[in-house]
C-alpha positions in Angstrom: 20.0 -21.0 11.1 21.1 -17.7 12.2 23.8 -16.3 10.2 26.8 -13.8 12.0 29.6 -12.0 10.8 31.9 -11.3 12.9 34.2 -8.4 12.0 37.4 -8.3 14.5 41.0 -7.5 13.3 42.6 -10.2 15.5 43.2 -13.6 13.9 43.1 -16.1 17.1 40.2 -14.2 18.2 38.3 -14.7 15.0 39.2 -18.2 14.9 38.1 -19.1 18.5 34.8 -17.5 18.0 33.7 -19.1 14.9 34.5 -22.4 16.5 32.3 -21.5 19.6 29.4 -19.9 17.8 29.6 -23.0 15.2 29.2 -25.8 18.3 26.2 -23.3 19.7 24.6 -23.9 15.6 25.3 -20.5 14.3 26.4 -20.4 11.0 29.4 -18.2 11.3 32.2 -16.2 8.6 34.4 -13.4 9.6 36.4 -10.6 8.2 39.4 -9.0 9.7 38.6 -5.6 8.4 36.0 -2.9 8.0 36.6 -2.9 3.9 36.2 -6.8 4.4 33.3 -6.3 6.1 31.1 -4.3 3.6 32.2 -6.2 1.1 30.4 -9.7 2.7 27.7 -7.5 3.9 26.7 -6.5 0.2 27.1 -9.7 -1.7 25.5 -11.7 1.5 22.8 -12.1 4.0 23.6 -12.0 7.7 21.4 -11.6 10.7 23.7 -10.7 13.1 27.3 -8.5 12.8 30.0 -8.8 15.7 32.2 -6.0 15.8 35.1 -4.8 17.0 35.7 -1.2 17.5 39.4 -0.4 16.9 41.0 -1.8 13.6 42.9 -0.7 10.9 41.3 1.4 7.6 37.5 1.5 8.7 37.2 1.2 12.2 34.0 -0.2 14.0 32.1 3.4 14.2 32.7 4.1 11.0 31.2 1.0 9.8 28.3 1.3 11.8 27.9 5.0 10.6 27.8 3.4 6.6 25.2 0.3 7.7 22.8 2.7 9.5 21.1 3.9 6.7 20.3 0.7 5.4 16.9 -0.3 7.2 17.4 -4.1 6.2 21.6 -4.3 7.7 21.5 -7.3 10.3 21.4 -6.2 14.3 25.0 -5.3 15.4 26.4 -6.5 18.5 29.6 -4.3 19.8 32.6 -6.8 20.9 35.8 -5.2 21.9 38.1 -5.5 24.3 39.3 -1.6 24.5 36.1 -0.4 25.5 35.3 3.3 26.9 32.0 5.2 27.7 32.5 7.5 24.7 32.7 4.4 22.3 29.8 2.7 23.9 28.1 5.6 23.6 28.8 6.7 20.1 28.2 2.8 19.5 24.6 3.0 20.8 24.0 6.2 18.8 25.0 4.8 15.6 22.4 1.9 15.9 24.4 -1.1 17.7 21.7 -3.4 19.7 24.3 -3.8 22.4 27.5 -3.8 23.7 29.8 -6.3 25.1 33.6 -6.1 26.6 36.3 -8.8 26.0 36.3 -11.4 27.7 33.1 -12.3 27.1 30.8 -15.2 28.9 29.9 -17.2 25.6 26.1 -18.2 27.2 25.6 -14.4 27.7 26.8 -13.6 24.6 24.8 -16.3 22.4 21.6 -14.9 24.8 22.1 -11.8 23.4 22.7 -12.9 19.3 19.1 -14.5 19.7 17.8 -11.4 21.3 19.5 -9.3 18.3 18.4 -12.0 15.5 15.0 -10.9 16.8 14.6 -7.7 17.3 16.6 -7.1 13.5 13.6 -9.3 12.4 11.0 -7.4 14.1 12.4 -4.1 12.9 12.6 -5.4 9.4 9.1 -6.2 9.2 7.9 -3.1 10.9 10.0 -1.4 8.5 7.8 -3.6 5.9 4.0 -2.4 7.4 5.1 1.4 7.9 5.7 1.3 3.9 2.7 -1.2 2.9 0.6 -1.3 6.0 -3.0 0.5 4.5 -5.7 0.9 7.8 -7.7 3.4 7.0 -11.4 3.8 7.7 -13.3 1.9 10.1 -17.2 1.0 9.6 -18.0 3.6 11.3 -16.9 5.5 8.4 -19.2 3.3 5.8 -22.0 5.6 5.5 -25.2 3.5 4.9 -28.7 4.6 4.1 -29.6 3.1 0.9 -31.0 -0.6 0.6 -28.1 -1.6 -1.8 -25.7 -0.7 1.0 -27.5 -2.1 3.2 -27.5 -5.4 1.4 -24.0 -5.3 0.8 -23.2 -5.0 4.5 -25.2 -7.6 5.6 -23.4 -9.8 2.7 -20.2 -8.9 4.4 -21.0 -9.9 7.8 -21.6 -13.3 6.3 -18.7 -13.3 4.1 -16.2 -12.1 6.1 -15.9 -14.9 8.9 -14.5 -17.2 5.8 -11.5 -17.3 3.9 -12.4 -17.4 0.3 -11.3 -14.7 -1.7 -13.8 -11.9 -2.9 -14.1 -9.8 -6.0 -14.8 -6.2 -5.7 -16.4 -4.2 -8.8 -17.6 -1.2 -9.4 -16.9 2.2 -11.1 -13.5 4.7 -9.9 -14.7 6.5 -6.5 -17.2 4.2 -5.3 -15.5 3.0 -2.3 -13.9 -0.5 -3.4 -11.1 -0.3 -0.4 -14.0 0.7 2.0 -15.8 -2.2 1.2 -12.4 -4.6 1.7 -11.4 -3.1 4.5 -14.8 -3.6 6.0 -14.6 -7.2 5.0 -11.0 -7.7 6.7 -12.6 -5.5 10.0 -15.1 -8.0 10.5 -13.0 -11.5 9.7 -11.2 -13.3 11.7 -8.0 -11.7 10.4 -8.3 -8.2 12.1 -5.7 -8.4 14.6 -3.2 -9.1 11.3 -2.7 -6.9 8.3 -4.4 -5.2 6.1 -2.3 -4.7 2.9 -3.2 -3.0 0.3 -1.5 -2.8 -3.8 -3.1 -0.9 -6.6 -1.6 -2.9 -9.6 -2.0 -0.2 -12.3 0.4 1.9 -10.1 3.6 0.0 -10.7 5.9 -0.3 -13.5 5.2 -4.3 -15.0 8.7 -4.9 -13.8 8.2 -4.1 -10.1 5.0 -6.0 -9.8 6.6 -9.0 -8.9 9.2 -8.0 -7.1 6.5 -5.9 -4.9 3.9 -8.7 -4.6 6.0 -11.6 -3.9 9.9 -9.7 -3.0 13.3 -10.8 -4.1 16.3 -12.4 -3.2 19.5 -10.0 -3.1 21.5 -10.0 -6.0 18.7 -11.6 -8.1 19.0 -8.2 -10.3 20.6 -5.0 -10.4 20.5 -2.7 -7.6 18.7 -5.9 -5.7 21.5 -5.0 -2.9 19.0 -6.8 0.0 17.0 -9.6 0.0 13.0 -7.8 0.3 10.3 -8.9 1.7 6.8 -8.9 -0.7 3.8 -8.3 1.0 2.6 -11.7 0.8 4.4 -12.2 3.6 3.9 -8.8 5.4 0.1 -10.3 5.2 0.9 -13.6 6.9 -2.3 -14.2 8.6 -4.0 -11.1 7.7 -5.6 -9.9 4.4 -4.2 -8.3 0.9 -6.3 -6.2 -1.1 -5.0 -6.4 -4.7 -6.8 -3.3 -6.8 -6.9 -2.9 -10.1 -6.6 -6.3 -10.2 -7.6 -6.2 -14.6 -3.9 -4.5 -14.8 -1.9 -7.2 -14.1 0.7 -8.2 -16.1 -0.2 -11.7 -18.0 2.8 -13.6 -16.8 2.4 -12.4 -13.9 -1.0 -13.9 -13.6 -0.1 -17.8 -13.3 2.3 -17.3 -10.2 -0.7 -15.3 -8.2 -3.4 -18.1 -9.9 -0.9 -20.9 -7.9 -0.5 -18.5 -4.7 -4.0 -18.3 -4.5 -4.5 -22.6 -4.7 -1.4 -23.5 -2.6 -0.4 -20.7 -0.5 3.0 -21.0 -1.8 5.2 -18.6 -3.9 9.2 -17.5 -4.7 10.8 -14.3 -4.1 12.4 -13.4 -7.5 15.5 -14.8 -7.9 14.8 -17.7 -5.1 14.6 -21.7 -5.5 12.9 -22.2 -2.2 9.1 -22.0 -2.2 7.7 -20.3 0.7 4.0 -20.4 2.3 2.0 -18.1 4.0 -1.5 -17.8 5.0 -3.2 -14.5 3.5 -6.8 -14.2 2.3 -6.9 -12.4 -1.6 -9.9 -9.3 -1.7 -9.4 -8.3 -5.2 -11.2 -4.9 -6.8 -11.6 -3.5 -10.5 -13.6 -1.0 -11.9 -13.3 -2.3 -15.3 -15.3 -5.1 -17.3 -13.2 -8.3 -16.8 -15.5 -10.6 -18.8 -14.5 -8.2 -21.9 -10.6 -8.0 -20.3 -10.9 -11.9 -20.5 -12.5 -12.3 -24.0 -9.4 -10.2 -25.4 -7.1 -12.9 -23.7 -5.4 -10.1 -21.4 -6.5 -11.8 -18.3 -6.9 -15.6 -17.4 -10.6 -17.2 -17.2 -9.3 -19.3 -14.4 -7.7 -17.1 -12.1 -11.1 -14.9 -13.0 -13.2 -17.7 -11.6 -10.7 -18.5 -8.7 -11.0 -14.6 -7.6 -14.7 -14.1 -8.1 -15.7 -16.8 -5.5 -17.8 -13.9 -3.8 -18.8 -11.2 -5.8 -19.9 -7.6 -4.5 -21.0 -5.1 -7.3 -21.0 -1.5 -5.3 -23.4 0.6 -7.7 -22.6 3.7 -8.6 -23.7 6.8 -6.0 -26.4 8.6 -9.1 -28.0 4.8 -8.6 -28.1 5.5 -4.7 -29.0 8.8 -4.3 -30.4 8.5 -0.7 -26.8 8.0 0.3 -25.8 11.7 -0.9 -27.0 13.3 2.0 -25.3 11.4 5.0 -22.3 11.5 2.6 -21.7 14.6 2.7 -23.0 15.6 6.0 -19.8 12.9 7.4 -17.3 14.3 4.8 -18.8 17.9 6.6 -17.8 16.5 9.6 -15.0 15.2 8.8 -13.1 18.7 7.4 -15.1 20.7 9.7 -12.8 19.2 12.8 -9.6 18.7 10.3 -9.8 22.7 9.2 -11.2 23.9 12.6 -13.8 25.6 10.4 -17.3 26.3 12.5 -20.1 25.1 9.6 -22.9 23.2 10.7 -24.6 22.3 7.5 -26.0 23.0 4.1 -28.2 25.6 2.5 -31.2 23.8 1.2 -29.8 25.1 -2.9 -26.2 23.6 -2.1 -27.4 20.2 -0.8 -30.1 20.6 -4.0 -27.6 20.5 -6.1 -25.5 17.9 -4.6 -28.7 15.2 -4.2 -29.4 16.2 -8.6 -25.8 16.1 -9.6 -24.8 13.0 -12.0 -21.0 12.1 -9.6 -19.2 10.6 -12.5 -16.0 10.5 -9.6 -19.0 9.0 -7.3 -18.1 8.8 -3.4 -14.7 10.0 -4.0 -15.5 13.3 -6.2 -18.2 13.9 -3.3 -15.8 14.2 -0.4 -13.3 16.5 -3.0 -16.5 19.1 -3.4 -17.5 18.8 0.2 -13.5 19.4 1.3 -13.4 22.2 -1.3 -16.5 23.7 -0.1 -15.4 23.5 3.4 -11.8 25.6 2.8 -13.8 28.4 0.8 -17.3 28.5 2.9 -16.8 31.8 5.1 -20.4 31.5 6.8 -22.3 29.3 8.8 -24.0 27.0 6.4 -22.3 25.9 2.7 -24.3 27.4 -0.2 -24.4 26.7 -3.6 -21.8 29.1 -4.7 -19.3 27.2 -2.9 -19.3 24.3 -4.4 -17.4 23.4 -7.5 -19.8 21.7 -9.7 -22.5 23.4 -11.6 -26.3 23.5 -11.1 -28.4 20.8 -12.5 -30.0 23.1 -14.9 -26.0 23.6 -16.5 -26.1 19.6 -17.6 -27.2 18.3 -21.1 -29.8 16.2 -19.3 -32.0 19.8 -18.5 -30.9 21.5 -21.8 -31.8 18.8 -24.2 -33.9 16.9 -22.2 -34.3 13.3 -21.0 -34.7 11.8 -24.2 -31.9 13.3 -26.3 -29.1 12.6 -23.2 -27.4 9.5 -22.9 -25.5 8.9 -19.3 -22.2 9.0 -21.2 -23.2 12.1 -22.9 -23.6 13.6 -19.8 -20.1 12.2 -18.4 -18.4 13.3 -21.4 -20.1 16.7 -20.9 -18.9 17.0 -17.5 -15.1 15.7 -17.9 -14.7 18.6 -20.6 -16.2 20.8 -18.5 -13.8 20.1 -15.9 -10.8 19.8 -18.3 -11.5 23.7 -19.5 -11.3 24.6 -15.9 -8.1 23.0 -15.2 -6.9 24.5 -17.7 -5.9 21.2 -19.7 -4.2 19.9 -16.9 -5.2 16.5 -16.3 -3.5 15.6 -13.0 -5.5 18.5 -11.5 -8.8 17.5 -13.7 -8.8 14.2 -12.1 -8.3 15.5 -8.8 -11.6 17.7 -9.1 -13.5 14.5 -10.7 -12.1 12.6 -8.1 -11.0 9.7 -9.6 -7.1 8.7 -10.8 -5.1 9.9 -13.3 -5.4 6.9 -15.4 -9.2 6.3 -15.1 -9.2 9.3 -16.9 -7.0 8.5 -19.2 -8.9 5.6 -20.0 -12.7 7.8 -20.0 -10.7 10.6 -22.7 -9.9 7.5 -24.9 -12.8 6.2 -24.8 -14.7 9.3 -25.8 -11.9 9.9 -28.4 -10.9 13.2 -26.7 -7.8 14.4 -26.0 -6.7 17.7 -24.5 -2.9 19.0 -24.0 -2.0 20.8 -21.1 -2.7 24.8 -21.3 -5.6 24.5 -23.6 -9.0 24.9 -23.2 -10.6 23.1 -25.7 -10.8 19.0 -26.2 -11.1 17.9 -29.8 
């Protein structure tokens, strides 16, 4: 049922129209002021506001001038009976959806409430996918050359026709939203959305309220009932990243999403459905995550119907090349910059380099190399990362370097030349601030901002 306010300082007038709106099966309130008026409109949910122009205190302008930066206030329809170009104008400018003169025709105007109850919902929603709405690179961007690739392609042309949900892994940079994206490009879903939410990005709090919305007044400051992106993704896909991060309570809602389709906003007692298919990504080990009782074996198993591992790019090496030959491409149009490949010692060094930030950390050199290059060709000295012979794999040889040695190596190599700061070390490694985080615990490092040692 659609819900109106209408906001009109005349008392037979308010009464007439609610009783005409309520025989048409609008639910209907009114207030006789503007104060009234924002009062209703904060501790309740309308679709529609009618509203008069000239009244006492806050006059119709002015309350259309306070609603207009709220992006979820209900579609106003102008009703007065003292109506003037300026007004209509100045009406129109301060974001009414129409105007109408007294007397009114009460088909017409209940034409135009359903015309306004639709276009408010419209605009919420679109207001929804500019904020949430993730399309980024086509297939034509999935660079394929090796046979792992390969393989994984032709697994998602299989896969992608169904709706069962898929489980992504694989290390920080390798191309996990790629891959879902490709998946939802290729399903039946592709003329719906594509949502994406990186869980370890969000306080534990806002989780929730984010995933599945809330209803208003369900907390503080919750001055408008908002839409999660379930239901942005009716009908389309959500990509759900870091999936390991998610809080553990949280974990038993999503676990009875995924079976039934159903959910609450926070705060609501009515369950909802909608029809969205799960791709969920990690690049952590959830069988360990699950042994330490942080995550729940059987929303594990109810997520890892399909399982793509991406490998990591030093384990795909023939992939380097046309890598970085499309990122070349790519930054060569964006930067208007005339290179038309690589020296045979730059791309040496790129095809023997270890890419602990994998794909990722390859497009940041390639971009970097791009913005300093000043000839025809990149060459070794532009790019940021050191020659093979600079790694612990060439100075101590195979057998005294372990792979995390050499990672190690290379993150405090990086550190130093950020100067300590880690926001603009994981930028060069190209992977997330947390990931490294995570890598400088796990090495038992840590390294404060300005120095440039790790100990």
């Amino acid at each position: 049922m659609i819900r109106i306010l209408v906001v009109d300082d005349e008392e037979p007038f308010r009464r007439l129209l609610k009783k005409e709106l309520a025989r048409k099966g609008f639910h209907t309130e009114v207030a006789a002021d503007g104060e009234t008026a924002l009062g209703l409109l904060k501790d309740n949910v309308y679709d529609v506001v009618l509203l008069d122009i000239v009244m006492p205190g806050i006059d119709g302008i002015s309350l259309l001038k306070q609603m207009k930066p709220d992006s979820s206030a209900p579609a106003v329809i102008v009703l007065t009976g003292k109506a003037t170009v300026e007004t209509a104008v100045e009406a129109m400018k301060n974001g009414a959806y129409d105007y109408l003169t007294k007397p009114y025709k009460l088909d017409e105007l209940v034409i135009i409430i359903n015309r306004a109850y639709e276009y408010g919902s419209l605009r919420i929603k679109n207001k929804q996918l500019q904020q949430e709405l993730i399309r980024k690179e086509l297939p034509e961007g999935f660079v394929v050359k090796s046979g792992q690739l390969k393989d994984i392609l032709e697994l998602i042309k299989k896969i992608a026709p169904t709706d069962s949900p898929v489980f992504v892994q694989g290390e920080s940079g390798t191309g996990k939203e790629l891959i879902a994206n490709t998946i939802w490009h290729y399903s039946k879903r592709k003329e719906h959305p594509f949502i994406a939410l990186n869980c370890a990005t969000l306080a534990e709090n806002l989780i929730e309220s984010e995933l599945f919305g809330h209803e208003k007044g369900s907390f503080t400051n919750a001055y408008q009932t908002k839409y999660g992106i379930v239901e942005v993704a009716d009908k389309g896909t959500l990509f759900l990243d870091e999936i390991g991060e998610m809080p553990l309570a949280l974990q038993a809602k999503l676990l009875r999403f995924l079976d039934s389709g159903e959910f609450r906003r926070i705060g609501g007692n009515k369950n909802l459905k909608v029809d969205v298919r799960i791709i969920a990504a990690t690049n952590r080990d959830m069988t360990e995550i699950v042994k330490t009782g942080n995550f729940r074996n059987d929303l594990y198993f109810r997520l890892n119907v399909i399982n793509i591992t991406i490998p990591p790019l030093r384990e795909r090496r023939e992939d380097i090349q046309d890598l970085a030959h499309f990122f070349l491409g790519k930054y060569r149009q964006k930067l208007s910059k005339p290179i038309d490949g690589f020296e045979p010692g730059a791309m040496g060094i790129l095809n023997k380099y270890h890419w602990p930030g994998n794909v990722r950390e390859l497009e940041n050199v390639v971009e970097r190399a791009v913005i300093i290059c000043d000839t025809g060709k990149i060459k070794a000295e532009d790019l940021s990362i050191s020659a093979p012979a600079a790694s612990p794999l060439h100075e101590g040889g195979a057998a005294s370097a372990s792979l995390e040695g050499i990672e190690k190596e290379h993150i405090l190599k990086i550190l130093n030349e950020a100067n300590g700061n880690q926001s603009l070390a994981s930028q060069m490694l190209g992977i997330d601030r947390k990931t490294l985080y995570l890598k400088l615990k796990k090495y038992g490092l840590t390294h404060s901002s300005g120095s440039s040692n790790a100990l």
